[in-house]
PDB file of N, CA, C and O in Angstrom:
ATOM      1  N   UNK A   1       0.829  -1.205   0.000  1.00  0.00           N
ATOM      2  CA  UNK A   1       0.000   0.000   0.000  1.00  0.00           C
ATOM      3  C   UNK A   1       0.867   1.260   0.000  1.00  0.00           C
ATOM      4  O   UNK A   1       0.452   2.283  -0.545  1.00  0.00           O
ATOM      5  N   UNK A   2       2.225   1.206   0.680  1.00  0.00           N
ATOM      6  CA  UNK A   2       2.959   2.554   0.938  1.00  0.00           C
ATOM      7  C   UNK A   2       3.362   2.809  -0.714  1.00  0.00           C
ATOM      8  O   UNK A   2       3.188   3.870  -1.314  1.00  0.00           O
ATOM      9  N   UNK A   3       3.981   1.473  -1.319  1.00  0.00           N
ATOM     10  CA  UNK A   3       4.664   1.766  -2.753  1.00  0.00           C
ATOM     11  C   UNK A   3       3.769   2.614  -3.397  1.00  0.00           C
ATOM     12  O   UNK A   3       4.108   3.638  -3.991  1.00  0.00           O
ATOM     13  N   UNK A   4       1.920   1.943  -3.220  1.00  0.00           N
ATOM     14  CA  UNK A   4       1.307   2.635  -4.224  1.00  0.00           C
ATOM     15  C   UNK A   4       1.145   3.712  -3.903  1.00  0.00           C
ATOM     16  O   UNK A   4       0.804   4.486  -4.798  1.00  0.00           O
ATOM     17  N   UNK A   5       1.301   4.234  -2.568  1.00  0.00           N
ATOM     18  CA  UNK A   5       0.947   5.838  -2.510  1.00  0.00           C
ATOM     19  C   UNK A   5       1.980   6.544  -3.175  1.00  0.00           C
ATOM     20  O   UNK A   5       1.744   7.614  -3.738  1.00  0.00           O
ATOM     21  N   UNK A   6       3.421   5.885  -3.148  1.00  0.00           N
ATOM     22  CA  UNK A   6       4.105   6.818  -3.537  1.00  0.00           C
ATOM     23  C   UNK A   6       4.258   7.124  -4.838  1.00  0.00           C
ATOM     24  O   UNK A   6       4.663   8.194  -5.290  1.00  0.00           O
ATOM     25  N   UNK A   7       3.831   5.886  -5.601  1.00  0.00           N
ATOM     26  CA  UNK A   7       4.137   5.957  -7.424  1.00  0.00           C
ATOM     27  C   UNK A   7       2.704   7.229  -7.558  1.00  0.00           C
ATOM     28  O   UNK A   7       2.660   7.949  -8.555  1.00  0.00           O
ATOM     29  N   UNK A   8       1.841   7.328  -6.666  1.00  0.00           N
ATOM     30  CA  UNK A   8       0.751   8.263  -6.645  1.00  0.00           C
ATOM     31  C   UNK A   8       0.944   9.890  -6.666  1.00  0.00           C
ATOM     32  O   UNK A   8       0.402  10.707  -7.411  1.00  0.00           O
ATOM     33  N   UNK A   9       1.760  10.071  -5.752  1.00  0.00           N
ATOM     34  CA  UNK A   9       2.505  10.848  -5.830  1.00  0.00           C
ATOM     35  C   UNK A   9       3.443  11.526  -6.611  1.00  0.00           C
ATOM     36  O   UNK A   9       3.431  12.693  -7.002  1.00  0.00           O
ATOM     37  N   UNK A  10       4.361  10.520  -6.807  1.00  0.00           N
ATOM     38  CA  UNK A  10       5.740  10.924  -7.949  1.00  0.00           C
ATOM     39  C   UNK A  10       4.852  11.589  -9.175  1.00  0.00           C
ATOM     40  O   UNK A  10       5.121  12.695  -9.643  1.00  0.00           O
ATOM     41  N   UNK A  11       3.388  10.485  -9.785  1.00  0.00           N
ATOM     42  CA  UNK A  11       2.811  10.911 -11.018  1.00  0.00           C
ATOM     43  C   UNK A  11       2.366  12.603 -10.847  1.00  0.00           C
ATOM     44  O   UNK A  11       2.741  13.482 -11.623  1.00  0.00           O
ATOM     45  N   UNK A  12       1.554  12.801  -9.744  1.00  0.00           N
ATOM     46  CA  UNK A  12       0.927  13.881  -9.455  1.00  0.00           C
ATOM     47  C   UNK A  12       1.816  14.974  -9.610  1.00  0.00           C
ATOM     48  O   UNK A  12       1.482  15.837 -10.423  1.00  0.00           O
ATOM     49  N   UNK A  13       3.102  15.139  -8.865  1.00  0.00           N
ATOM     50  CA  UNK A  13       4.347  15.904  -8.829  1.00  0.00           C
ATOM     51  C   UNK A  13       4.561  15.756 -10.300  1.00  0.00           C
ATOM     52  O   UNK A  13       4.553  16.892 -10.775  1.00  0.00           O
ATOM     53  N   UNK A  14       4.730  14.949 -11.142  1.00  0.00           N
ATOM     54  CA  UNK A  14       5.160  15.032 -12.771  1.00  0.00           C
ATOM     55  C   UNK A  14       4.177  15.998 -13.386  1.00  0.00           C
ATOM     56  O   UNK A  14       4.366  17.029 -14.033  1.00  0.00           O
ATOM     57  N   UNK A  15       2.859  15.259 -12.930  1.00  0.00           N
ATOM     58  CA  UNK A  15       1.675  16.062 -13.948  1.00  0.00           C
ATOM     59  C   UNK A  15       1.633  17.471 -14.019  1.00  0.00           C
ATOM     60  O   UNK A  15       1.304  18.148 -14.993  1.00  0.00           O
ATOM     61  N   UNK A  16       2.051  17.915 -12.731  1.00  0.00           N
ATOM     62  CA  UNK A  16       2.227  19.604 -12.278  1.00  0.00           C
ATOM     63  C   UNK A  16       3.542  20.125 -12.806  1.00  0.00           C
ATOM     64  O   UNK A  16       3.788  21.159 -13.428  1.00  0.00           O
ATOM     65  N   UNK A  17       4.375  19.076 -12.369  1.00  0.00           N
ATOM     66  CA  UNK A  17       5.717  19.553 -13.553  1.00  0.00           C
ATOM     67  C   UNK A  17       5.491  20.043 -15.059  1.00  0.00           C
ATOM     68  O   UNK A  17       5.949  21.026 -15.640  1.00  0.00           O
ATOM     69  N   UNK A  18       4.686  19.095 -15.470  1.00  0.00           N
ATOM     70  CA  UNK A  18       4.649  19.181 -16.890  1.00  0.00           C
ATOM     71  C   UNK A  18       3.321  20.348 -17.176  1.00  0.00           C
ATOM     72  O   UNK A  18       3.485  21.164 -18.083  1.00  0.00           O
ATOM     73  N   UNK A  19       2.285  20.370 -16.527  1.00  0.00           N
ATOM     74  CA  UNK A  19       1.306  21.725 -16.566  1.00  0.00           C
ATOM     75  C   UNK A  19       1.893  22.691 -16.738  1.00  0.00           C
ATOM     76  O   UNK A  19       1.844  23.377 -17.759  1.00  0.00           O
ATOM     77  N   UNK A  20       2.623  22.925 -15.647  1.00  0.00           N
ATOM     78  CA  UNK A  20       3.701  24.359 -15.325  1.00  0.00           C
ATOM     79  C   UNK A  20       4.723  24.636 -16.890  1.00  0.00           C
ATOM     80  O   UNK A  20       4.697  25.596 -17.660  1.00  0.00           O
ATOM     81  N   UNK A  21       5.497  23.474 -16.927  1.00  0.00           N
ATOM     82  CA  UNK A  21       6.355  23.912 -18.178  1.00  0.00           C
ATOM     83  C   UNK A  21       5.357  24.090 -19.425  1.00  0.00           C
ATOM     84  O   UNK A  21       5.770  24.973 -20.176  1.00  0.00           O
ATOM     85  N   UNK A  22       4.205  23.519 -19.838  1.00  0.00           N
ATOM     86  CA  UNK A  22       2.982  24.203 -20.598  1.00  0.00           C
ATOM     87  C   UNK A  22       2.802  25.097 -20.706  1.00  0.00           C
ATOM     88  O   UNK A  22       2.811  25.836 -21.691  1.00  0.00           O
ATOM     89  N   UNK A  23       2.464  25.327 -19.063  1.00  0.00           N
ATOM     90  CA  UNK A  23       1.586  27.268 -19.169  1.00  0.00           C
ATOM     91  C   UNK A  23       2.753  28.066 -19.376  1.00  0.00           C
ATOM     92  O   UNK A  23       2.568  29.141 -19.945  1.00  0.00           O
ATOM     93  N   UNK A  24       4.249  27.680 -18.937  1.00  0.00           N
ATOM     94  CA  UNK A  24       5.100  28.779 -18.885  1.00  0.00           C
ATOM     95  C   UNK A  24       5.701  29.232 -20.411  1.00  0.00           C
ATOM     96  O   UNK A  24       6.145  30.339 -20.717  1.00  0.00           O
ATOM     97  N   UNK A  25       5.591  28.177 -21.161  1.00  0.00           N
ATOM     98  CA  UNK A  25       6.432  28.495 -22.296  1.00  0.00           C
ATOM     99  C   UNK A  25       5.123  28.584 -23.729  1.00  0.00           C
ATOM    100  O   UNK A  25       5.461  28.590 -24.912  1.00  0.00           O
ATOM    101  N   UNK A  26       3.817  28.639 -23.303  1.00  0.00           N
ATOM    102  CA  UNK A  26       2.728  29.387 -24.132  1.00  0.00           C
ATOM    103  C   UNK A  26       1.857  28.785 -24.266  1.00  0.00           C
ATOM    104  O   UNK A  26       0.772  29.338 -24.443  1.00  0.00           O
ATOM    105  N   UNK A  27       2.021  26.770 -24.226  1.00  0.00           N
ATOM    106  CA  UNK A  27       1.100  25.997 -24.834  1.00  0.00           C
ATOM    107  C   UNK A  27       0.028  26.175 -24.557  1.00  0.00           C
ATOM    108  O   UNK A  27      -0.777  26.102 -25.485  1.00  0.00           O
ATOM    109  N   UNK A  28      -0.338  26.394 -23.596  1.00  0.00           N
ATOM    110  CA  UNK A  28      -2.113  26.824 -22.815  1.00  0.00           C
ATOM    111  C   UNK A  28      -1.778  28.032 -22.962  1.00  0.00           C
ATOM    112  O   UNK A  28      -0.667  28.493 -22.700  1.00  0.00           O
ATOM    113  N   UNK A  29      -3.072  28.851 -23.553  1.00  0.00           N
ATOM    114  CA  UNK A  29      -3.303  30.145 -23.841  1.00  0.00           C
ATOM    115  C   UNK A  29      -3.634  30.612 -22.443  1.00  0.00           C
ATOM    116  O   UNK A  29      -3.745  29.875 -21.464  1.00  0.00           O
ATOM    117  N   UNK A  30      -3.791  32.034 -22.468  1.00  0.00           N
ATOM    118  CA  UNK A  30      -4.414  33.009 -21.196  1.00  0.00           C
ATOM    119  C   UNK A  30      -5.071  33.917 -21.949  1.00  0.00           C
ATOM    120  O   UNK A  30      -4.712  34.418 -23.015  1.00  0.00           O
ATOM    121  N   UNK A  31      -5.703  34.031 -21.549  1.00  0.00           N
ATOM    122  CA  UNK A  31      -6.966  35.583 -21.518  1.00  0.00           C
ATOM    123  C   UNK A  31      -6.573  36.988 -21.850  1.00  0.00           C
ATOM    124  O   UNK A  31      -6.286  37.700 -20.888  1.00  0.00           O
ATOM    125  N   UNK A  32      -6.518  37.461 -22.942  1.00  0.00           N
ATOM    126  CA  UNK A  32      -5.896  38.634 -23.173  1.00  0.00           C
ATOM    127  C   UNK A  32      -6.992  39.706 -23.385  1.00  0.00           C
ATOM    128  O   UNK A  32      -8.067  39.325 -23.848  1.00  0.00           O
ATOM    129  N   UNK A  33      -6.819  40.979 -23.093  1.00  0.00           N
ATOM    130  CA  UNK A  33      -7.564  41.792 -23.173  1.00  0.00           C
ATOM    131  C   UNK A  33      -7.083  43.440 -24.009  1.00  0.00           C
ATOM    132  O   UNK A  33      -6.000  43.992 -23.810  1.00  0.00           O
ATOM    133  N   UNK A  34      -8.079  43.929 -24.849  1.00  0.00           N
ATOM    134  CA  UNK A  34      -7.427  44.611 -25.578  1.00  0.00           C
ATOM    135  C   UNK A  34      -7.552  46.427 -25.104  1.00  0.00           C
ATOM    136  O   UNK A  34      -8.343  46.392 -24.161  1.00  0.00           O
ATOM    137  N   UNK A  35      -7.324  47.272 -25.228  1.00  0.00           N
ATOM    138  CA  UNK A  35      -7.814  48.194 -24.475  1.00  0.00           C
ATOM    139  C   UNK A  35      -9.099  48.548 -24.350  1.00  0.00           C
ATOM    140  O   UNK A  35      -9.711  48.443 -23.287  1.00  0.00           O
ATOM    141  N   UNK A  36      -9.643  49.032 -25.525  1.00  0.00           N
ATOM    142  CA  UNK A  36     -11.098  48.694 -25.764  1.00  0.00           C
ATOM    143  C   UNK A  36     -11.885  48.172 -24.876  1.00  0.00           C
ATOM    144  O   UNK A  36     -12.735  48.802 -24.246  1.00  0.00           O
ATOM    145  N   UNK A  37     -11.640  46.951 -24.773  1.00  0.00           N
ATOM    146  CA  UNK A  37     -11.871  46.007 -24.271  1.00  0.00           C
ATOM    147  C   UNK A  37     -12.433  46.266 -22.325  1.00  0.00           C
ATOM    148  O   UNK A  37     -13.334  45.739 -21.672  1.00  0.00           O
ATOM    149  N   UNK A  38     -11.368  47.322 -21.963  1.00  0.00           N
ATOM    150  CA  UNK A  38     -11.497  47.656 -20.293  1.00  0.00           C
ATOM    151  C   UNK A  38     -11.908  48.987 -20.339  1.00  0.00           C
ATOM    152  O   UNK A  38     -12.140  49.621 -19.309  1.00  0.00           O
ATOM    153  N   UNK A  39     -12.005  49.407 -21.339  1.00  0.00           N
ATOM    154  CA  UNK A  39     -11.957  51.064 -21.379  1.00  0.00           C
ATOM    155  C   UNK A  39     -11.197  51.710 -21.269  1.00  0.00           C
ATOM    156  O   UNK A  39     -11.612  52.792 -20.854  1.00  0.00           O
ATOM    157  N   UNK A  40      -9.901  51.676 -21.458  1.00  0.00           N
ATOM    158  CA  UNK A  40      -9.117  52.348 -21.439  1.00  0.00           C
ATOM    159  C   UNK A  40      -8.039  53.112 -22.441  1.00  0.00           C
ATOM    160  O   UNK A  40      -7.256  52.505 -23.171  1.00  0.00           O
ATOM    161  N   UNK A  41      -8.128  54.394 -22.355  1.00  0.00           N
ATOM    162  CA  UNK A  41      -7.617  55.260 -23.606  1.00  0.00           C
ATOM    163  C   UNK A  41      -6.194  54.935 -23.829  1.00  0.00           C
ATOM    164  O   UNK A  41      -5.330  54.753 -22.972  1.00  0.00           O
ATOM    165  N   UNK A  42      -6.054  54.880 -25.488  1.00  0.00           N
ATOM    166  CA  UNK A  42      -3.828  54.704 -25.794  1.00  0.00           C
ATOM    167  C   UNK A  42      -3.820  55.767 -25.299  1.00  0.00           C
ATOM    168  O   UNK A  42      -4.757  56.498 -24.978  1.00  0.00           O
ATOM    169  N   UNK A  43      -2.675  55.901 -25.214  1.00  0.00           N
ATOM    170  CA  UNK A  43      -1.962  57.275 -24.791  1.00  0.00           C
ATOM    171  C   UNK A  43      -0.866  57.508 -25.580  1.00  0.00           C
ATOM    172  O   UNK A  43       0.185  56.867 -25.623  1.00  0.00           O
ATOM    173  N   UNK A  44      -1.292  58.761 -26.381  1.00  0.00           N
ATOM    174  CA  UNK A  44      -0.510  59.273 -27.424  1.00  0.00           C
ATOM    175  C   UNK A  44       0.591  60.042 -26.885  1.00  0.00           C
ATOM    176  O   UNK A  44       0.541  60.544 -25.762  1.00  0.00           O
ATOM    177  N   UNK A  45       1.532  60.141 -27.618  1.00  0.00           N
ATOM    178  CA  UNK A  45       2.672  60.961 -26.923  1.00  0.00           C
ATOM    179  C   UNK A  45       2.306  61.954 -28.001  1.00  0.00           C
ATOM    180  O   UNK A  45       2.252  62.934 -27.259  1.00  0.00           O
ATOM    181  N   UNK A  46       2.058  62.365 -29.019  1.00  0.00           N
ATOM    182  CA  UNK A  46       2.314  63.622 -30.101  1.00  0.00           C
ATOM    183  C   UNK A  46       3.299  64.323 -30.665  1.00  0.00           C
ATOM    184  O   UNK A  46       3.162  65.390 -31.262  1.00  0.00           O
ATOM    185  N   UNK A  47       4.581  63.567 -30.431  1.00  0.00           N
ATOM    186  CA  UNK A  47       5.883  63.780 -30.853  1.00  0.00           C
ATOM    187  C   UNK A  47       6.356  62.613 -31.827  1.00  0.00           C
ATOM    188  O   UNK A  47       6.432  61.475 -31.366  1.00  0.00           O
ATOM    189  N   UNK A  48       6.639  62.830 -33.006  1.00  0.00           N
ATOM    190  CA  UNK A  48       6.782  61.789 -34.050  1.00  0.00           C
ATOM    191  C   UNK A  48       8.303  62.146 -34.989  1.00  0.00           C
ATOM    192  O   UNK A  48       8.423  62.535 -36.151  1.00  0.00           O
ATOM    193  N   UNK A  49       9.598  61.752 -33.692  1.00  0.00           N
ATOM    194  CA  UNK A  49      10.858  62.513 -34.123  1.00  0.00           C
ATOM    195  C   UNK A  49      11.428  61.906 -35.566  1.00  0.00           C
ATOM    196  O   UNK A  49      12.091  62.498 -36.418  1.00  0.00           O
ATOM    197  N   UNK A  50      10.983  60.616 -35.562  1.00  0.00           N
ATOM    198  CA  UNK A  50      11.247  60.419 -37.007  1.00  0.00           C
ATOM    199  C   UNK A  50      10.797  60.289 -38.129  1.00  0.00           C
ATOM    200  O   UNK A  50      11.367  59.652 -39.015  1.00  0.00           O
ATOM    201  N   UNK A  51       9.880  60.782 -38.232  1.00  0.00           N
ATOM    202  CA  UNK A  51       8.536  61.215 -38.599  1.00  0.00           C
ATOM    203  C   UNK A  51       8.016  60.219 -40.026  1.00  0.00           C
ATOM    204  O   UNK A  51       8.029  60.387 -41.246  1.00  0.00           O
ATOM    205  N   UNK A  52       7.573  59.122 -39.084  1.00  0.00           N
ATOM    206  CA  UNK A  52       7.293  58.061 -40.007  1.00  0.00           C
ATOM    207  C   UNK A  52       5.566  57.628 -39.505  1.00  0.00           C
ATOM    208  O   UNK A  52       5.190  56.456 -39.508  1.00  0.00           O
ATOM    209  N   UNK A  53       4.749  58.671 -39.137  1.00  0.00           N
ATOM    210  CA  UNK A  53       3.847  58.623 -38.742  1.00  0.00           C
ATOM    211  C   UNK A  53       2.877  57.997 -37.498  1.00  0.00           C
ATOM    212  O   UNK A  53       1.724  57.959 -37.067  1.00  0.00           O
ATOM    213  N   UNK A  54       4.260  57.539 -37.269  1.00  0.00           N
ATOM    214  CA  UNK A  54       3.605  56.534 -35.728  1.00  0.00           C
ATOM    215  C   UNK A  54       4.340  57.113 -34.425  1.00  0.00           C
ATOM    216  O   UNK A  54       5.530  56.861 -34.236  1.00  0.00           O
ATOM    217  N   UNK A  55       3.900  57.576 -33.897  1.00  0.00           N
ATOM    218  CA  UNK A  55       4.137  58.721 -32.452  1.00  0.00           C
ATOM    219  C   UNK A  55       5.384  57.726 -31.354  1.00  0.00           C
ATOM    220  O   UNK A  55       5.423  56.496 -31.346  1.00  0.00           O
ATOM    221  N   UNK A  56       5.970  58.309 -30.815  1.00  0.00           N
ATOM    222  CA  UNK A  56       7.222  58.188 -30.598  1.00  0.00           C
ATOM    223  C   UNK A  56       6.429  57.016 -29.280  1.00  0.00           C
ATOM    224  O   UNK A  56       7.223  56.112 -29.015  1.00  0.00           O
ATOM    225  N   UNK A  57       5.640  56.949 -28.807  1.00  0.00           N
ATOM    226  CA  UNK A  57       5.442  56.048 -27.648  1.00  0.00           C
ATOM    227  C   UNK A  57       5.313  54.948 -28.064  1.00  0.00           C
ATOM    228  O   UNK A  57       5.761  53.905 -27.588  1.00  0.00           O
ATOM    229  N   UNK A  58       4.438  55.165 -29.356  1.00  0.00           N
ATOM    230  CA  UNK A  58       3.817  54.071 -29.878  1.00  0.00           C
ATOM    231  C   UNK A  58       4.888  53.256 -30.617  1.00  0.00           C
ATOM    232  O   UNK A  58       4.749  52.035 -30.688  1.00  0.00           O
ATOM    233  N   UNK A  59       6.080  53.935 -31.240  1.00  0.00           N
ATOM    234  CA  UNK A  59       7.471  53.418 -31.679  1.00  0.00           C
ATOM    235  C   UNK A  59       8.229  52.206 -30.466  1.00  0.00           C
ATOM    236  O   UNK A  59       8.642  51.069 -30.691  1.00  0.00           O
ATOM    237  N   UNK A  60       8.199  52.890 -29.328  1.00  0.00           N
ATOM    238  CA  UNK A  60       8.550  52.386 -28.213  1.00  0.00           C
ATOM    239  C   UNK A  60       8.527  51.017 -28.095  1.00  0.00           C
ATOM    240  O   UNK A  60       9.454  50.218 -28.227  1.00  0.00           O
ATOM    241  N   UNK A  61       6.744  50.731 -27.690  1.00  0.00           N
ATOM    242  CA  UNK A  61       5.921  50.025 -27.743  1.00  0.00           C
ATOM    243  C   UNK A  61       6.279  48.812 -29.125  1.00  0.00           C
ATOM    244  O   UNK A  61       6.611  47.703 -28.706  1.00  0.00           O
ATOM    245  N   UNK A  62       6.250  48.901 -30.022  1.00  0.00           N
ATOM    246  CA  UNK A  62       6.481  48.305 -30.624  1.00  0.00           C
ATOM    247  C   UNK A  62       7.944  47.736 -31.242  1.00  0.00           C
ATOM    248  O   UNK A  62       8.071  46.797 -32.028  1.00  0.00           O
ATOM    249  N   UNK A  63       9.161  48.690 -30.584  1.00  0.00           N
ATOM    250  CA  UNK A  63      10.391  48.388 -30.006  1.00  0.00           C
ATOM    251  C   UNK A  63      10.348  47.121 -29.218  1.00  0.00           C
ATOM    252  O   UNK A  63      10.746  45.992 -29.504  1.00  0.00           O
ATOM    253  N   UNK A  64       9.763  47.599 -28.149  1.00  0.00           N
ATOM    254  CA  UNK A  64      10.063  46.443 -27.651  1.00  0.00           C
ATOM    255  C   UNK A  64       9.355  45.027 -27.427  1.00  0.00           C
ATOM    256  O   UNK A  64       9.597  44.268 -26.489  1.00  0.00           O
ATOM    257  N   UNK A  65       8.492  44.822 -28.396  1.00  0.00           N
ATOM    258  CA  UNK A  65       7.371  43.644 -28.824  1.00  0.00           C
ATOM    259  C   UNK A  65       8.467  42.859 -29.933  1.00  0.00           C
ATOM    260  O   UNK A  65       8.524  41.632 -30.022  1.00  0.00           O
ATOM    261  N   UNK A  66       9.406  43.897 -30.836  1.00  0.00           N
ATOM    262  CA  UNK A  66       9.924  43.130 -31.653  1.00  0.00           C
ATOM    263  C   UNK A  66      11.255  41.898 -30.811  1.00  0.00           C
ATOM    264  O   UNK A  66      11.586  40.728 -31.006  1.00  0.00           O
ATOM    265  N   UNK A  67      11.776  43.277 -29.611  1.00  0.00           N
ATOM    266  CA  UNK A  67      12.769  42.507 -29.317  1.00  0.00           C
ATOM    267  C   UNK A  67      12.623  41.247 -28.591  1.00  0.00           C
ATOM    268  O   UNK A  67      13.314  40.238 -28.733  1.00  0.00           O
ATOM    269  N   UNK A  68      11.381  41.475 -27.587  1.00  0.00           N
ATOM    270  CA  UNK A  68      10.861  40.641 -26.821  1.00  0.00           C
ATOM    271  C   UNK A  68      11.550  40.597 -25.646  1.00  0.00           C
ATOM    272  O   UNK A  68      12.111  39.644 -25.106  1.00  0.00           O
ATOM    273  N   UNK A  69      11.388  42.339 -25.134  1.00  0.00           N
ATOM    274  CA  UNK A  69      11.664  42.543 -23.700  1.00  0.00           C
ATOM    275  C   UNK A  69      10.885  42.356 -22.755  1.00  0.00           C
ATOM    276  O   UNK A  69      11.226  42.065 -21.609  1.00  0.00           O
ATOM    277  N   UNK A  70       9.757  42.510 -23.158  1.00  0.00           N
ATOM    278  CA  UNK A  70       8.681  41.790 -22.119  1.00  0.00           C
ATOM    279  C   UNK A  70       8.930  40.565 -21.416  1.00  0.00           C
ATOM    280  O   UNK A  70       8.876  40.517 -20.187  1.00  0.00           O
ATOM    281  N   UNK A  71       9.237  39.438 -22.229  1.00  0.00           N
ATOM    282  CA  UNK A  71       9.126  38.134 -21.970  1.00  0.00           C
ATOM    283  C   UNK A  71      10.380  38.424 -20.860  1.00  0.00           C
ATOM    284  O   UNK A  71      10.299  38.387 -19.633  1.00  0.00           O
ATOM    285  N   UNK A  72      11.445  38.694 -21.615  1.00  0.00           N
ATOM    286  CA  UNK A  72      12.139  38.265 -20.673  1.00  0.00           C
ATOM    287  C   UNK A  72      12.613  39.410 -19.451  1.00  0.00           C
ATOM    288  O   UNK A  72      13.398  39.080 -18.561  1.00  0.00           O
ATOM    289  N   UNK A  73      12.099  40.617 -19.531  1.00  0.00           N
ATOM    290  CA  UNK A  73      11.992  41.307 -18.030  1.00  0.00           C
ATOM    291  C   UNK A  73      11.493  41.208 -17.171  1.00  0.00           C
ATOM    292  O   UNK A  73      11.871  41.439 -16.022  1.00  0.00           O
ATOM    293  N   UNK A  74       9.650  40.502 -17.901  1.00  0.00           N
ATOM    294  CA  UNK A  74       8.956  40.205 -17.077  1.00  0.00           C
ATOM    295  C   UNK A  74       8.376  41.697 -16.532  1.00  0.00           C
ATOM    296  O   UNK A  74       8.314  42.130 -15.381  1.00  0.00           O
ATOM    297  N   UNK A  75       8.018  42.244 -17.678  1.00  0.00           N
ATOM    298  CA  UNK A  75       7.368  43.865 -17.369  1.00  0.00           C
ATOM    299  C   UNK A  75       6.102  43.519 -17.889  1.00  0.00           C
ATOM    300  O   UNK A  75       5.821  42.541 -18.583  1.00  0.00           O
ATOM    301  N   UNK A  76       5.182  44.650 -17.379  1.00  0.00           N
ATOM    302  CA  UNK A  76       3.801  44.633 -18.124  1.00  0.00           C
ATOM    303  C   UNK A  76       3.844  46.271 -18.502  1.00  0.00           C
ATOM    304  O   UNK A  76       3.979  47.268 -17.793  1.00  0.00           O
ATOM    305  N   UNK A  77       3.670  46.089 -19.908  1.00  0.00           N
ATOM    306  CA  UNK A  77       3.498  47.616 -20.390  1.00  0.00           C
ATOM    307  C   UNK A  77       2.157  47.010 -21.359  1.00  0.00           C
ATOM    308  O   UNK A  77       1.953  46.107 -22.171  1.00  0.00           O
ATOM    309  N   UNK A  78       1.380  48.184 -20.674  1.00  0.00           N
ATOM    310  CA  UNK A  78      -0.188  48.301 -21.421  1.00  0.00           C
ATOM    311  C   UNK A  78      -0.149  48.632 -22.992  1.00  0.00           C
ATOM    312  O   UNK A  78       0.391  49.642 -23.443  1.00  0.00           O
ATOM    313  N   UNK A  79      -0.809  47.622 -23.793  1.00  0.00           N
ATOM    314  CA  UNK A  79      -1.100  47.826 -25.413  1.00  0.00           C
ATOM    315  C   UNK A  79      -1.691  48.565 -25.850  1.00  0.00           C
ATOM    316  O   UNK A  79      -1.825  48.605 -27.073  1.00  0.00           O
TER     317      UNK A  79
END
């Protein structure tokens, strides 16, 4: 009876192992929300220094989506 509790165990501890490395690296989606979505206004900066029509915040913003500083700073900057 003790063996089987423990092979009970070890599985349970795996299954959560393996959930976790899932959710962490994307396979299970999460709930995303768009601004719209909460009500909440972009926020324009109105300065467009290189003047390629997309406002210097919004340059930012999409700076750093390409590099993929998010992921790995582990920041939340609003879309």
């Amino acid at each position: 009876m003790n063996k089987k509790r423990f092979l009970i165990l070890i599985t349970l501890i795996f299954a959560v192992m393996i959930l976790y490395a899932l959710k962490y690296f994307g396979y299970i989606p999460t709930k995303s929300y768009t601004l719209k979505e909460l009500g909440i206004k972009e926020i324009k900066s109105g300065i467009d220094k290189d003047k390629d029509g997309i406002d210097d915040y919004k340059d930012i913003k999409v700076h750093i989506i390409k590099t993929d500083i998010l992921r790995k700073a582990r920041v939340y900057v609003p879309m």
